[in-house]
N, C-alpha and C positions, 0 to 999 in steps of 0.2 A: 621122544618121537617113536613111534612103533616100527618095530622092525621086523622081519621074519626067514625063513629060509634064502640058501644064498643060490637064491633061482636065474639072478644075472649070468650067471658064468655059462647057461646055456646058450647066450650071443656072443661069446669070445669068436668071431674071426679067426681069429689073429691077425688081425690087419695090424701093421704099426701106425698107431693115434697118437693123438695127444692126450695125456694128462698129465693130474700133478699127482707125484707119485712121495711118499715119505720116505726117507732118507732114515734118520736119526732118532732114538726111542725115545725118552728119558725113564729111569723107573718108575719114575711115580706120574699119574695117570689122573689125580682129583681134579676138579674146578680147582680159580681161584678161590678161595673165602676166606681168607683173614688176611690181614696183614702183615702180619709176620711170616708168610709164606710165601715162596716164589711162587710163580707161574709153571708148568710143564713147558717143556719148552721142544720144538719136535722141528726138524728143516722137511719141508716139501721142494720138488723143485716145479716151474713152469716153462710149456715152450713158449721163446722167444715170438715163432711163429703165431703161434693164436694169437697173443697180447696186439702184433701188430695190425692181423687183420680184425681187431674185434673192439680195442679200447681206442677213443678218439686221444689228442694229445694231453687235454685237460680234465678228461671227463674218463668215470667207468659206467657209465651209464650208454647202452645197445643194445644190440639185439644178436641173438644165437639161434641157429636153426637146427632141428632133430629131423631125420628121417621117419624117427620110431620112438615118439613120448608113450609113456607107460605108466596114465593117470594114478592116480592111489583111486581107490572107490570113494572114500567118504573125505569129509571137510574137517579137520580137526576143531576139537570145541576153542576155544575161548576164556581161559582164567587168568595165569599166572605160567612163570617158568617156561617151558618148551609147549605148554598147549594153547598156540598164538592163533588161532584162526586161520590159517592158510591150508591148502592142500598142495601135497607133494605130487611135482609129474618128475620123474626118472628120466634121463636121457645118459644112456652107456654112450659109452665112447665110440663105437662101430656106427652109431647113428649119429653120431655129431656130421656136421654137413660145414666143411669147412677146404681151403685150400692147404691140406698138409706137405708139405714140401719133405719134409728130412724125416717124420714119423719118430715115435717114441715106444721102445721094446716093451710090452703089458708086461713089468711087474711091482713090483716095491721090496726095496733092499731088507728093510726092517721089518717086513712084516710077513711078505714073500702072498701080496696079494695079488691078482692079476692082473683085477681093471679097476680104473678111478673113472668115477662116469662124473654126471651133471646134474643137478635140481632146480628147474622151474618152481616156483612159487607164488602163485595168484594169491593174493590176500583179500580178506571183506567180503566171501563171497555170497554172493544171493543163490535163488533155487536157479534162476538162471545160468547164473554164470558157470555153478556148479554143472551142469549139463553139458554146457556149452565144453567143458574140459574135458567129458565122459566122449563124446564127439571127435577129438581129434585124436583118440588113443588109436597108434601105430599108423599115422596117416601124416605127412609130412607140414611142420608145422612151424614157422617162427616166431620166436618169444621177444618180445622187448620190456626191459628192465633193469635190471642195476646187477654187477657184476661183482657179487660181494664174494668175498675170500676170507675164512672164517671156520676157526678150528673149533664144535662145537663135541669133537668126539666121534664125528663121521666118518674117519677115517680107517675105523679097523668093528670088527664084529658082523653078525650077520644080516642080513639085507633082503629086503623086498625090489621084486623091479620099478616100483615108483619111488626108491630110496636107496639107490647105490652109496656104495664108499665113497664119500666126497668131500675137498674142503671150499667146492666152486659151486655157487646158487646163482642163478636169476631169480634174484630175492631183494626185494621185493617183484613180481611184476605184471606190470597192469597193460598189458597189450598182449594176447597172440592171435596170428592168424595163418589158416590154411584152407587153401584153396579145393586140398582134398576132400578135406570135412565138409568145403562149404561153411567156415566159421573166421568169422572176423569181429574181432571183441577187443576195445579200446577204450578206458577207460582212467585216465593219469588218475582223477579224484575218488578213486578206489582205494588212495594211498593213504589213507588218514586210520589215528588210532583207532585200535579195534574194540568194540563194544564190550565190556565184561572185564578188560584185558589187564594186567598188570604188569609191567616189569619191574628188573632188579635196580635195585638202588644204592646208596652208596656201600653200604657195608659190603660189597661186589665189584661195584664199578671204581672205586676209591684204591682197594689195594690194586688194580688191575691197570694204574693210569700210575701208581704210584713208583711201580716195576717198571714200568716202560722210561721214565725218566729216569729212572736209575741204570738207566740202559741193560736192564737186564734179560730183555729179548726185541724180537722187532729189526734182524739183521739180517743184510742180503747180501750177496755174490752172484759171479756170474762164471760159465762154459760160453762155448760159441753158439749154442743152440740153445741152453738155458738162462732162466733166473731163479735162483733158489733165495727161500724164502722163510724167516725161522718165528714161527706162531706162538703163540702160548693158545693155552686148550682154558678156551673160558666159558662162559655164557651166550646167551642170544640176545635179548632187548634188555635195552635199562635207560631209566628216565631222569635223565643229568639234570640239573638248576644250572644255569648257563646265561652268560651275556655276552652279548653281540659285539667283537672287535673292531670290525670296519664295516664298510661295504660291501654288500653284495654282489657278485659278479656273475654275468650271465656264462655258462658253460655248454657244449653241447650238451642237447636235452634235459639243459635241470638248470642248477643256480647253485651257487659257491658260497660260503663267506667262513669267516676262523670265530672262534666263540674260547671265552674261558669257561672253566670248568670247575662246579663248587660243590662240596660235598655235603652245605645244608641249604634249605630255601632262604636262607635269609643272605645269604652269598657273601658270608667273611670268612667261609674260612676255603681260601683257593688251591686247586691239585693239578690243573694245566693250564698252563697259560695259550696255546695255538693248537685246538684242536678244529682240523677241517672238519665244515658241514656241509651236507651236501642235498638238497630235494630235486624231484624230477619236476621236468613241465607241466605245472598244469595244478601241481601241488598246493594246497593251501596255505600251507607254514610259509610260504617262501617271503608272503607279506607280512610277515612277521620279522622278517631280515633285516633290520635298520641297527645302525650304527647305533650305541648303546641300549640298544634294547631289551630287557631283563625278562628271560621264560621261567618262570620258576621252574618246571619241569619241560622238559622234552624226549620224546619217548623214540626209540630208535635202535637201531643195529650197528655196529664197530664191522669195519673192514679192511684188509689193506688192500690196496688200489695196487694192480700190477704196472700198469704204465710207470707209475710216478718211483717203483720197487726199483724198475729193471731200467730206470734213468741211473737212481743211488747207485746200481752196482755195476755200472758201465766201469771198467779197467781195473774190477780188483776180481781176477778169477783164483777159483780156491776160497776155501772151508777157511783157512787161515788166513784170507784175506778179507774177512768178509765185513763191511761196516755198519755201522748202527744208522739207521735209516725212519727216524719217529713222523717224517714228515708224509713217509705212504699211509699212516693211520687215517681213517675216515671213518666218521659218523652219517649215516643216512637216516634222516628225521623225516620219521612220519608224521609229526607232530605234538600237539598238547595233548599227556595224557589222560585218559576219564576219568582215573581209579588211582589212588597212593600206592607208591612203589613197595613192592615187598624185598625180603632178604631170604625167601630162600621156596622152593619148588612148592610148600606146604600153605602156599600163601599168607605167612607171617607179614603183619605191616612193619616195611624199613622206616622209622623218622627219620635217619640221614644223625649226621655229627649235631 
């Protein structure tokens, strides 16, 4: 993702906001890629506060408001790896539009950054819609979309105002509107894979599901004001071979269901057994949600759900208290993808096992 001068820091306030701020370094800093390799593994914490005024009880999927979004100019292209088709809007922390009660000191322990902002993410865009984004820059705006939480690398190096330090996206998302712009743009069936597009496949998402059951990250704790939250620093989209466990469940603004998890199309040979999935309203895949029903691929983003994080770590406060927590993991499927998954940014085709 392109990044450039660290020009945010000329809206530090200093108000005390929220974010999630990292905690904990590890030395080493790669992707997953192989299996014989841990994950990095890095604690963020989140306020308590935000989670409750923003995630419903079963759902991350809502809406967040900025004072002062800060479009990127252009649409990213379309292939493979981090060039997914979406455009970046920035939202620092000083323009989040939220009820903070107790506030959180701008900085980060490990890294001694100041501010952790936000990124809105429209996806599939037309010449339209792209406009329609250039419009609400710095004009008071709410996003609705999916509250993905997701360690991609965004957390340290230099930044653009349409791409702060962040491990917090409205990502995907297919609604915002302001009153200021005069823009109101809604669109759930935006949501689907994107034209050209590739994700990673097993030789990526394989060892990265493989670590988690081996509980070797994916653990939370709790302060009176926080939930901390311990990430591995992985990839963006990857297109699983997956069948359907049960039924569907309606959720606020989207639809539920658990799916196993195989690491070739032919689906014998299995790597998770309960992985949540999750679409928004309106979504096409969601009729695709039947009890046994076999996707060879599905193409989508991992995240962990803070709601469901900061239930797990209700009574164990402290670093040394903190427990293993696989059930905040979620997949948000955009759907079947166009294109064979690749295994790495150069767009190599993945077969899978």
């Amino acid at each position: 993702m392109p990044r450039g001068p660290a020009s945010l820091m000329r809206r530090n306030s200093g108000r005390q906001i929220l974010v999630m701020l990292p905690l904990v370094l590890c030395a080493t800093s790669h992707l997953v890629a192989q299996a014989s390799e841990s994950p990095s593994l890095i604690w963020f914490k989140f306020s308590k506060d935000f989670i409750a005024q923003h995630y419903a009880p079963d759902s991350a999927l809502g809406e967040l408001a900025s004072a002062d979004p800060e479009p990127g100019k252009t649409v990213h292209p379309s292939t493979c790896g981090g060039n997914d088709g979406e455009i970046h809007i920035g939202i620092s922390p000083d323009s989040l539009k939220w009820n903070n009660e107790h506030g959180v000191p701008n900085s980060a322990l490990a890294t001694n950054n100041t501010e952790f902002g936000v990124v809105a993410e429209p996806v599939n865009l037309t010449q339209t819609t792209a406009k329609l984004v250039q419009e609400i820059k710095g004009k008071e705006t709410t996003f609705s979309g999916y509250f993905r939480v997701w360690n991609e690398g965004h957390y340290i190096g230099v930044v653009h105002d349409s791409n702060p330090h962040h491990v917090l996206e409205v990502h995907p998302s297919w609604a915002f509107q302001s009153q200021a712009a005069n823009v109101d743009f809604n669109s759930p069936k935006s949501i689907a894979p994107m034209k050209g597009y590739q994700g990673y496949g097993a030789s990526l998402f394989r060892p990265l599901l493989e670590s988690l059951t081996k509980q070797e990250w994916l653990k939370v704790y709790e302060d009176d004001q926080f939930v901390f939250v311990q990430l591995a620093k992985a990839d963006n989209f990857y297109q699983l071979p997956v069948k359907i466990n049960g039924n569907a469940q309606k959720i606020q603004r989207g639809t539920s269901v658990t799916v196993s998890v195989y690491s070739d199309a032919a689906r014998k040979n299995l790597i998770y057994k309960q992985l949540n999935v999750v679409s928004n309203e309106g979504s096409r895949i969601a009729g695709r949600f039947q009890k046994g029903e076999k996707i060879k691929f599905l193409l989508g983003i991992f995240s962990v759900n803070l709601e469901t994080a900061m239930k797990a770590a209700e009574g164990h406060q402290g670093q040394d208290a903190a427990v293993f927590a696989p059930q905040a993991l979620e997949f948000f499927a955009y759907g079947v993808p166009l294109l064979p998954a690749v295994k790495n940014s150069k767009c190599v085709e993945d077969p899978g096992d």
